[in-house]
C-alpha positions in Angstrom: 0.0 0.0 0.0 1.1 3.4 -0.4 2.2 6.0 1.8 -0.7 8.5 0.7 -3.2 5.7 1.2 -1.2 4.3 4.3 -2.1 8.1 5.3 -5.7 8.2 4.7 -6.7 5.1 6.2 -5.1 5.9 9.7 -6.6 9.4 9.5 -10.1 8.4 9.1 -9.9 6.5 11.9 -8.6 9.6 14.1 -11.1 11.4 12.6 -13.4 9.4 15.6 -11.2 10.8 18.4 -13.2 13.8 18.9 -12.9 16.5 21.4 -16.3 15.2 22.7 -16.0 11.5 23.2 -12.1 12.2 24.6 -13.4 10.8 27.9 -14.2 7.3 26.1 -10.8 6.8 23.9 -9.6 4.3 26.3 -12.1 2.1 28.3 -9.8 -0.1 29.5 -7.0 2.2 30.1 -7.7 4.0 33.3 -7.3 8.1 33.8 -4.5 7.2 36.1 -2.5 4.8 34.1 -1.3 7.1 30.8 0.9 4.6 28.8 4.3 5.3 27.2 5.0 3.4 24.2 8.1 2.2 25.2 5.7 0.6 28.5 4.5 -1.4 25.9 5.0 -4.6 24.8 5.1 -4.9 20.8 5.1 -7.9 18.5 3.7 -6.9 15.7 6.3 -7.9 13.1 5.3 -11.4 14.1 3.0 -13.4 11.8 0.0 -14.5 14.1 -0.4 -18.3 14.8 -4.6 -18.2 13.8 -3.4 -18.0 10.4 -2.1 -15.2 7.7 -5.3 -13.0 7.5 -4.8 -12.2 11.5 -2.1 -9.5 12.8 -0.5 -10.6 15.7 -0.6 -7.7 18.6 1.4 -8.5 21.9 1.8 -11.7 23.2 3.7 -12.6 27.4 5.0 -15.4 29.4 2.5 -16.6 31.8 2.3 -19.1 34.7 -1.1 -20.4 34.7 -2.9 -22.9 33.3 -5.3 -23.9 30.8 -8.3 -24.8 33.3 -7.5 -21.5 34.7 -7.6 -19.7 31.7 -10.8 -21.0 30.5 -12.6 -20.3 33.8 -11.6 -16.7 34.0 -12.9 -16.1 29.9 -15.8 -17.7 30.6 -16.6 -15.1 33.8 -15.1 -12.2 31.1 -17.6 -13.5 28.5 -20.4 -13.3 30.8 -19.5 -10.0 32.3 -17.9 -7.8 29.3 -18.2 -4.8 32.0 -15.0 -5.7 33.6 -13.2 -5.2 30.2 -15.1 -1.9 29.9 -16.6 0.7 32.1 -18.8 1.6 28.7 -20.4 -1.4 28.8 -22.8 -2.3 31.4 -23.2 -6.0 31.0 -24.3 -8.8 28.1 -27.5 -11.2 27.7 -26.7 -14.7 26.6 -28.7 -15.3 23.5 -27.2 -18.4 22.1 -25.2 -20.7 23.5 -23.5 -24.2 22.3 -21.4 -26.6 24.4 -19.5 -29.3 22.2 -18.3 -32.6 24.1 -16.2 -35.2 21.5 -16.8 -38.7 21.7 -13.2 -39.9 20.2 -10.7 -38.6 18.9 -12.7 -38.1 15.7 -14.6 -35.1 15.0 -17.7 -36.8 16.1 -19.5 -34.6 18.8 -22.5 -34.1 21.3 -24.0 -30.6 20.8 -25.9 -29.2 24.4 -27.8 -26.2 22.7 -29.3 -23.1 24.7 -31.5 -20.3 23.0 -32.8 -17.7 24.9 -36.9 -17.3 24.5 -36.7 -13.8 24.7 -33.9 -13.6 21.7 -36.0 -12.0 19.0 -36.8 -9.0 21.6 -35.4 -6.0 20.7 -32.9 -5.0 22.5 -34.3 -7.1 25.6 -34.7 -4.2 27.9 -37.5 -5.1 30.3 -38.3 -1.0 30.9 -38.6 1.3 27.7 -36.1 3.9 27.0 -36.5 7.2 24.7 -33.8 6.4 22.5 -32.1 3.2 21.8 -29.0 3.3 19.3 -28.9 -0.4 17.9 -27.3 -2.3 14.9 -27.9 -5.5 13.5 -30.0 -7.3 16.5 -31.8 -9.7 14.4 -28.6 -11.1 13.2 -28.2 -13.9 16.1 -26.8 -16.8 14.1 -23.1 -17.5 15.8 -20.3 -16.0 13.2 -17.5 -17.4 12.4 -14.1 -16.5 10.9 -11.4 -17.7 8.8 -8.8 -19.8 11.3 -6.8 -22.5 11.3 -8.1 -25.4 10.4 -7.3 -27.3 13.2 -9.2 -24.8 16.3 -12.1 -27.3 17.5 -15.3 -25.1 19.2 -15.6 -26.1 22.3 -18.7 -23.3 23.2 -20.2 -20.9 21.1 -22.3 -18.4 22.0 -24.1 -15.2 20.9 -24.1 -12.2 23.4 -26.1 -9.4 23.3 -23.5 -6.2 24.7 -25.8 -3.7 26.4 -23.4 0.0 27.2 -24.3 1.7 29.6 -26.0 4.6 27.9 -28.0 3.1 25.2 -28.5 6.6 23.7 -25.0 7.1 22.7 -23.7 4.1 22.4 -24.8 1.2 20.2 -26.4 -1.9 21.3 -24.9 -5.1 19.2 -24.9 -8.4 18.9 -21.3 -10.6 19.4 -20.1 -13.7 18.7 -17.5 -15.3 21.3 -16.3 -18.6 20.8 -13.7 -21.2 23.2 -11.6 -23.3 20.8 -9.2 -25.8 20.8 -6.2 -26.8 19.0 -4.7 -30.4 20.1 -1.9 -29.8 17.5 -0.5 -27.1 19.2 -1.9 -27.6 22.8 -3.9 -24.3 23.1 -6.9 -22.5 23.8 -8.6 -19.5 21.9 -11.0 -17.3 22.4 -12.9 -15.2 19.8 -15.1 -12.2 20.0 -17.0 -11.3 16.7 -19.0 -8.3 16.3 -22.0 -8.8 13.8 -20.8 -5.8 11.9 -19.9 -6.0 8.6 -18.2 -2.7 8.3 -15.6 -1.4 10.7 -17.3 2.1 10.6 -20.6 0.8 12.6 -18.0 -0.6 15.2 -19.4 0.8 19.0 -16.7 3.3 20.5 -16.3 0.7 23.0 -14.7 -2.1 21.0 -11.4 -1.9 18.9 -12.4 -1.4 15.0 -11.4 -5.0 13.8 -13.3 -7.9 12.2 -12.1 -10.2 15.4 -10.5 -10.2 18.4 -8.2 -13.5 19.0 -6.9 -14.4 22.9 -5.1 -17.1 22.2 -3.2 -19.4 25.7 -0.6 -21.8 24.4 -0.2 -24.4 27.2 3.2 -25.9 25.7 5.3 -22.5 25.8 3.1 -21.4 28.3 2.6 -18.0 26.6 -0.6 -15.6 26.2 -1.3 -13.3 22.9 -4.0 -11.2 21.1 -4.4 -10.8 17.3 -7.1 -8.7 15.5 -8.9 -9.9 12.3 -8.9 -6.8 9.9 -12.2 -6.1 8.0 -11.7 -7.0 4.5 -12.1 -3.4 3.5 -9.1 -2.4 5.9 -5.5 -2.8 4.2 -4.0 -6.1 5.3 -1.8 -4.3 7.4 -4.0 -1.2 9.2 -3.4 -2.6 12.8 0.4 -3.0 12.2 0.4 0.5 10.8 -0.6 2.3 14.2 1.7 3.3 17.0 1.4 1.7 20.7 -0.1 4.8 21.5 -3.2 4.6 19.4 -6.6 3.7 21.2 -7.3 -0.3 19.3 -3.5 -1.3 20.5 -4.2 0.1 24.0 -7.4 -2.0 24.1 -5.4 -4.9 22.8 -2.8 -4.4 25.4 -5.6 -4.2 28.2 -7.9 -6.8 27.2 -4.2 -9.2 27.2 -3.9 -7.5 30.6 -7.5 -8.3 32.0 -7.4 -12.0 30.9 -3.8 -12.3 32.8 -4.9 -10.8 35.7 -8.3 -12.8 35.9 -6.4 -16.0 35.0 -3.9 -15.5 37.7 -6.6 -14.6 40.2 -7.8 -18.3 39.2 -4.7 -19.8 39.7 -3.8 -18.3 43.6 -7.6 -19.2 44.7 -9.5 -16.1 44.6 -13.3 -15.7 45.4 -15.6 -12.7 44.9 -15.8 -11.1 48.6 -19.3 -9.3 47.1 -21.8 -11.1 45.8 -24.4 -8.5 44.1 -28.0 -9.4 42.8 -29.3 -11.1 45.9 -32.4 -9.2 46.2 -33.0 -8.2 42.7 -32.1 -9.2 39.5 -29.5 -7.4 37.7 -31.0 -7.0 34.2 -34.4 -5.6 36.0 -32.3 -3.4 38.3 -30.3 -2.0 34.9 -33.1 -2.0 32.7 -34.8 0.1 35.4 -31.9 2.0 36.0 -30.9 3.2 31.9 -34.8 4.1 31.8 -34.8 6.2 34.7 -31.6 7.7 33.9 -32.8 9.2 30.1 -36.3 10.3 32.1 -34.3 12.1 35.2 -30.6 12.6 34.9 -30.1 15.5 32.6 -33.1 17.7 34.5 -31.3 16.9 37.7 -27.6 17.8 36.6 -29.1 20.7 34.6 -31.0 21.9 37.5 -28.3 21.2 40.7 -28.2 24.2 43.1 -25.8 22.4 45.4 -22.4 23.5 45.8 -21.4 19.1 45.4 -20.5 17.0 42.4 -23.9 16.5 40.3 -22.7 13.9 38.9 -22.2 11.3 41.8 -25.4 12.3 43.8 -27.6 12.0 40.8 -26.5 8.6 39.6 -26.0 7.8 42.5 -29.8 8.5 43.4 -30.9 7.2 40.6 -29.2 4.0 41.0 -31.3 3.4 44.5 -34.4 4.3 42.7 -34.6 1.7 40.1 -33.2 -0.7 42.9 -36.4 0.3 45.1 -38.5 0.5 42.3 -37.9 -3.6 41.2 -38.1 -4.2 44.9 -41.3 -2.9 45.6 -42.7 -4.6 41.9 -41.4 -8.1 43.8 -42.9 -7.4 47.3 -46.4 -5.3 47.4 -49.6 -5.4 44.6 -49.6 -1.7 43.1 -48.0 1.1 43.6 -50.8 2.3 45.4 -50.5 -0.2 48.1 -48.2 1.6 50.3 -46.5 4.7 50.8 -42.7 5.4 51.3 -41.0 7.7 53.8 -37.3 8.9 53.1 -35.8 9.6 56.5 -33.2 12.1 55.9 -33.8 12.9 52.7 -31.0 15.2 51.6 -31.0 16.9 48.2 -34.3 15.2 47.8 -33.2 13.3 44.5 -34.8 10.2 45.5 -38.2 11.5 46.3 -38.1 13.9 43.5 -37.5 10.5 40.9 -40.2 8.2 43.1 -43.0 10.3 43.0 -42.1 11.3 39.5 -42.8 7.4 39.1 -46.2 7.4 40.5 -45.4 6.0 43.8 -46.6 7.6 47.0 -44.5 9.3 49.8 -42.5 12.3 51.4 -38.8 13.0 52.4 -37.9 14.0 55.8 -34.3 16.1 56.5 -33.5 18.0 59.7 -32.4 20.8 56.9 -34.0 22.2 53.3 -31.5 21.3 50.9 -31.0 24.2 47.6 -32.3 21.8 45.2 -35.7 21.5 46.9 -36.8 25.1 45.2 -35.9 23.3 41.5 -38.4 20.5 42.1 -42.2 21.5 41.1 -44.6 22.4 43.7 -46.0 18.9 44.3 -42.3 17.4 44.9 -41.7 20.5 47.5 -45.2 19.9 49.0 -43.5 16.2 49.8 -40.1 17.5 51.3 -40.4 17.7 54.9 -37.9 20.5 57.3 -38.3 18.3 60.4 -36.0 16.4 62.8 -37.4 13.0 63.4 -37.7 11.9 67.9 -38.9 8.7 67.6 -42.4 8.4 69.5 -40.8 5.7 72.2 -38.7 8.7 73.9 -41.6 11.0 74.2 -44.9 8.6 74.7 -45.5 7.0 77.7 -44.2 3.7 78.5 -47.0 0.7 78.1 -47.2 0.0 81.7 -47.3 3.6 82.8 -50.0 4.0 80.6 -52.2 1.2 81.5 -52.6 2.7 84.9 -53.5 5.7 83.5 -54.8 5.8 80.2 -55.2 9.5 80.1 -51.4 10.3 80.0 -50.2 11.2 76.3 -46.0 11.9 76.8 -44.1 10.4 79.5 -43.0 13.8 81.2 -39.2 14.4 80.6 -37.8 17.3 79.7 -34.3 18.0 77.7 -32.3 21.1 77.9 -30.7 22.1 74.4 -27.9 24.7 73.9 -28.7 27.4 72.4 -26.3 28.7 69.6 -26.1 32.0 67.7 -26.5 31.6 64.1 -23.7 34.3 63.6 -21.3 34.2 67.2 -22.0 30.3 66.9 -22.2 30.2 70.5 -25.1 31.3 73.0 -23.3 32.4 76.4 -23.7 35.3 78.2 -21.5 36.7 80.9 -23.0 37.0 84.6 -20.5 38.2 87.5 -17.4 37.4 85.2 -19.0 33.8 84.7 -20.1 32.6 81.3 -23.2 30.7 81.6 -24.8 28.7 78.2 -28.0 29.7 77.3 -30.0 26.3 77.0 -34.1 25.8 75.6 -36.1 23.5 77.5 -38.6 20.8 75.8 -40.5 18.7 77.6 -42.0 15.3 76.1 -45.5 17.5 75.3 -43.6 20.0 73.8 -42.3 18.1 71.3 -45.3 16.1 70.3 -46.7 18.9 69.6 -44.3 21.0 67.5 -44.7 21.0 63.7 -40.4 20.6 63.1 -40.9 17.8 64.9 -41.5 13.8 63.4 -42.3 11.2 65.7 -42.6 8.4 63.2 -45.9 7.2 63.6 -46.3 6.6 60.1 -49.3 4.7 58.3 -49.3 1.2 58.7 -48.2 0.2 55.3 -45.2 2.7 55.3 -41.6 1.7 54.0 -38.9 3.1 55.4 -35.7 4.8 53.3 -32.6 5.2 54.8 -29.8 6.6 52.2 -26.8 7.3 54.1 -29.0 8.8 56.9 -26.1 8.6 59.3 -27.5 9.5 62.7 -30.7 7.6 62.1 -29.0 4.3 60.7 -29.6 2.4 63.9 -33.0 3.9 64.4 -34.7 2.8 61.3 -34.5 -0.9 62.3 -36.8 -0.4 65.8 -39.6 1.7 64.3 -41.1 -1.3 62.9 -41.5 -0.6 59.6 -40.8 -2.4 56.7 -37.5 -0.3 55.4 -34.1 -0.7 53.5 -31.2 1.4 55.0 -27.6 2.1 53.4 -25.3 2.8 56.3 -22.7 5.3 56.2 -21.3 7.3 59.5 -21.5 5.3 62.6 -23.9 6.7 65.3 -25.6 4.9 68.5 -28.7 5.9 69.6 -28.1 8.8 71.5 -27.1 10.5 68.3 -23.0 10.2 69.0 -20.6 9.3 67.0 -19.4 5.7 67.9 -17.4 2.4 66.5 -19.0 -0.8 66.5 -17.1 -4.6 66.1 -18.2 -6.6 63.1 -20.3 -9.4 64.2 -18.6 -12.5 62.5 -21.1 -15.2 61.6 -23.8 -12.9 61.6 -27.3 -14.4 60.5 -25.3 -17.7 59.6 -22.4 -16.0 57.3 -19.7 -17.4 57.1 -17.6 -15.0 55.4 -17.5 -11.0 55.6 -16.9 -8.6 53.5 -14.2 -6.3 55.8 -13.1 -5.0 58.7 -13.6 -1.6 59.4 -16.1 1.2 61.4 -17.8 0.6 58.2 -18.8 -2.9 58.0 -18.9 -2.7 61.5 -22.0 -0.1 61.8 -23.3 -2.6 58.6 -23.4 -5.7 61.0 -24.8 -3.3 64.0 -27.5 -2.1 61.7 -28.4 -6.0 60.9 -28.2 -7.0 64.5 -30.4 -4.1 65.6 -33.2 -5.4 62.8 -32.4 -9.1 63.9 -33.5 -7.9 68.4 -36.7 -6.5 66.8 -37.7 -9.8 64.9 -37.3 -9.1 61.1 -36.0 -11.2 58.8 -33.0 -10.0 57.1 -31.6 -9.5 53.4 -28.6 -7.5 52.7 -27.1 -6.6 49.2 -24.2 -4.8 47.9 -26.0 -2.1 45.6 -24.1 -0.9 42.0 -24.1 2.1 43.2 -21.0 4.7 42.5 -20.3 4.7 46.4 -17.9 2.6 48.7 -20.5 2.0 50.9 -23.3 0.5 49.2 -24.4 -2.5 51.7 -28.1 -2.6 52.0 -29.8 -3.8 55.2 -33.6 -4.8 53.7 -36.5 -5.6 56.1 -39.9 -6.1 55.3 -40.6 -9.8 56.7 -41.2 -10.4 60.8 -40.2 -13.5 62.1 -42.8 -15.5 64.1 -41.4 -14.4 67.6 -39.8 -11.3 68.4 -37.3 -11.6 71.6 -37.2 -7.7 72.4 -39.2 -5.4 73.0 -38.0 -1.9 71.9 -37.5 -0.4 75.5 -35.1 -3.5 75.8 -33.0 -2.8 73.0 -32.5 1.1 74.0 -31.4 -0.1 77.2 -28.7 -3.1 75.8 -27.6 -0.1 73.6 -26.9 1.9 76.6 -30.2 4.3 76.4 -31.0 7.3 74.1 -31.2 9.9 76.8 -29.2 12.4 74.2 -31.0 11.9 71.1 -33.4 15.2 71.9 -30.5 17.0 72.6 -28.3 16.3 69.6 -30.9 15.7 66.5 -32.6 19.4 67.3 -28.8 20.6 66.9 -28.8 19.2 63.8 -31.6 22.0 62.4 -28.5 24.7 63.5 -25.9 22.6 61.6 -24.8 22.7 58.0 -25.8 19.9 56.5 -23.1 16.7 55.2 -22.2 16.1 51.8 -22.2 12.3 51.1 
């Protein structure tokens, strides 16, 4: 080929790099990890072993072997989203496991095909826009190879990215060979796209991709297939630099890494998708996120990140949403109350979805005023004092039916808004100006929320720090997300993990975090509920759910009995009306 044509080729493929999809050049080459092209590995000017229409790319010594290799591609085949944050998972549409009889070609065929495989794209939730190519093409491709690579599985993949708006949905071929002649393993990933041009941003622009173990040198390498309108020789023409030999060098990265993983024993700490299914939960989530997230970033009066607490938000909704669809009739069936509430995100998107309920936050949050009037009317400026610390106690009451509080009184500091302090001096003493509330008092003040909800309420916690350990004794059904570690007296405090908590035999860490996580599970175990937790996909380190909404048949304590094992809650008056002269936490 010729250097003017040499020249034209590579240039319309930089042509893609544009100023606006800069953050998507490399999805497997993290921010953090800019590559030199001397960091590289390059074997390029070696012919590639699937045959002489393939360009070798890299290849590396590794220890492993082949039983590990083939169970860490089959876990990358099912889950594409570890090779690329773009993509959010795949659906298995076809799949074909081989087993030979002899030594002769002869074989067993165990054949899957997924009922739902002419859906298109196989979202369970509509979406506004869906970019697609080629869907009804589901018949397993194959490519020009070696004669003597055996299939071993085939199967048909349906990639769904993460933003179905701007980048394509496709179908994929991926294939496990074998070679006996040479003692190795490969495995093949064929877009159905017949021109390199339709190729998603997310995958490299070639025909094939080739991941080939050899057991007998014990080596690992990656080839690309051209298209047969690319020059023979487009792949070997780029520089280490350029965005398909980065992927190359990652995806030979990822299936090292996985393999090795394999090899030394290790086991996924986090198992997600316990309580909900994770194509309903995504499904859920890309529909709510072309409904809500652009209004929300557009619209942010906070002085925070948008981007985390929306998603973020958004994430939890759709999780809630498939929830509730698995546990109660209609939407109308109960109501939901968001116990410190925040920004008011998750109201904002749950009433937006029909479903019935208010927020409640010690403080008004800026992004209340951007939400119309009948999100506002649902955003609640209260502190919540759980009704057990202001009613009276059930035996005091049955001897006199008439009392309505139980007659303590709290004294609260006062502080200036400005001086941040509320002293004044007396005979060269500073005394602290303090407001009394009695029980009575407080029943009766509108900033006040004793949680006497309807009976069919559920309970939010997101990160409602103070509250955490609450939630679980006001009987409701509720889901909390833990986040800063409080006891009941509203202070801050460090619990021990709890190992073999509710029969587990393995835990997911060992710090204030996991320990208020385990607390929060006790807690909700002493009041008789049975318990479900689940690590949400949620853009947060602490994403452990603690879901109620199941009693057990006997209940052990009463709540008066758990304050007390918790060492009372004789402070919580006194530090949650604080709170309402506090600025409020960003998490």
């Amino acid at each position: 080929m010729c250097e003017s044509a040499e020249n034209t080729e590579n240039q319309k493929f930089k042509s893609k790099l544009t100023k606006h999809d800069a953050w998507r050049t490399g999805p497997h080459l993290n921010s953090d990890q800019t590559l030199k092209p001397d960091e590289i590995p390059n074997i390029r000017d070696k012919p590639s072993v699937l045959g002489e229409e393939w360009c070798g790319i890299f290849e590396i010594e590794v220890d492993f072997k082949i039983q590990h290799f083939m169970t860490a591609m089959t876990n990358l085949i099912n889950s594409p989203n570890i090779n690329s944050t773009v993509i959010l998972r795949a659906d298995i549409l076809r799949k074909k496991k081989y087993a030979y009889l002899t030594e002769s070609d002869d074989f067993e065929i165990e054949d899957y095909i997924n009922p739902l495989i002419d859906n298109e794209p196989l979202l369970t939730e509509p979406c506004e826009t869906v970019l697609t190519r080629n869907l009804n093409d589901t018949e397993i491709k194959q490519v020009p190879l070696d004669k003597n690579f055996k299939p071993s599985i085939e199967i048909v993949r349906r990639i769904i990215p993460r933003n179905p708006s701007k980048d394509y949905i496709i179908n994929q071929t991926c294939l496990i060979m074998n070679n006996s002649k040479t003692n190795s393993t490969l495995v093949l990933y064929t877009p159905h796209i017949e021109n390199p041009d339709e190729i998603p941003f997310y995958l490299p622009p070639a025909r094939s991709i080739g991941i080939l173990f050899n057991s007998d040198n014990s080596t690992l390498s990656i080839s690309y297939l051209p298209f047969k309108s690319q020059p023979i020789d487009f792949f070997k023409l780029m520089s280490p630099s350029e965005r398909p030999i980065r992927i190359a060098y990652r995806l030979l990265g990822t299936s090292k890494k996985h393999s090795n993983g394999v090899m030394n024993g290790y086991t996924k700490r986090v198992n997600h998708d316990q309580v909900v299914p994770k194509q309903l939960f995504q499904d859920r989530y890309i529909s709510l996120k072309q409904k809500y997230a652009k209004f929300l970033v557009d619209n942010w009066n906070e002085s925070t990140d948008p981007r985390k607490h929306v998603f973020e938000d958004i994430a939890i909704a759709a999780f809630l949403i498939e929830f509730w669809i698995s546990i109660y009739p209609t939407k109308k069936s109960f109501e939901f109350r968001d116990l410190g509430c925040g920004n008011g995100i998750l109201v904002y998107i749950l009433i937006m979805e029909g479903y019935k309920g208010e927020g409640i936050d010690a403080r008004s949050r800026k992004s209340w005023d951007s939400f119309p009037e009948n999100i506002k009317s649902c955003l609640k400026e209260q502190v919540l004092i759980p009704s057990v610390l202001l009613r009276p106690h059930p035996l005091a009451y049955a001897q006199n039916p008439l009392l309505t509080d139980n007659g303590q009184e709290w004294k609260v500091p006062i502080y200036d808004k400005v001086q941040h302090q509320g002293n004044i001096k007396n005979s060269g003493k500073t005394i602290q100006l303090v407001e009394c509330y009695s029980s009575q008092k407080l029943l009766n003040e509108s900033i006040v929320n004793v949680a006497e909800f309807p009976p069919n309420t559920f309970i939010i916690g997101n990160h409602s720090d103070e509250l955490t350990c609450w939630i679980p004794l006001l009987g409701y059904p509720f889901m909390v997300l833990p986040c800063c570690s409080y006891n009941l007296n509203g202070d801050k405090t460090r619990y021990p993990i709890i190992k073999g908590l509710n029969g587990r035999l393995t835990h997911e860490g060992n710090s204030t975090y996991q320990g208020l996580v385990d607390h929060a599970e006790y807690l909700a175990m002493m009041c008789g509920w049975k318990v479900e937790r689940e690590m949400l996909r949620i853009p947060s380190t602490r994403n452990s759910a603690v879901i109620c909404y199941q009693r057990n048949e006997f209940v052990n304590k009463s709540i008066y009995e758990i304050i007390a094992m918790e060492g009372g809650a004789q402070r919580w008056v006194e530090n949650t009306m604080a709170l309402m002269k506090k600025k409020p936490r960003d998490h």
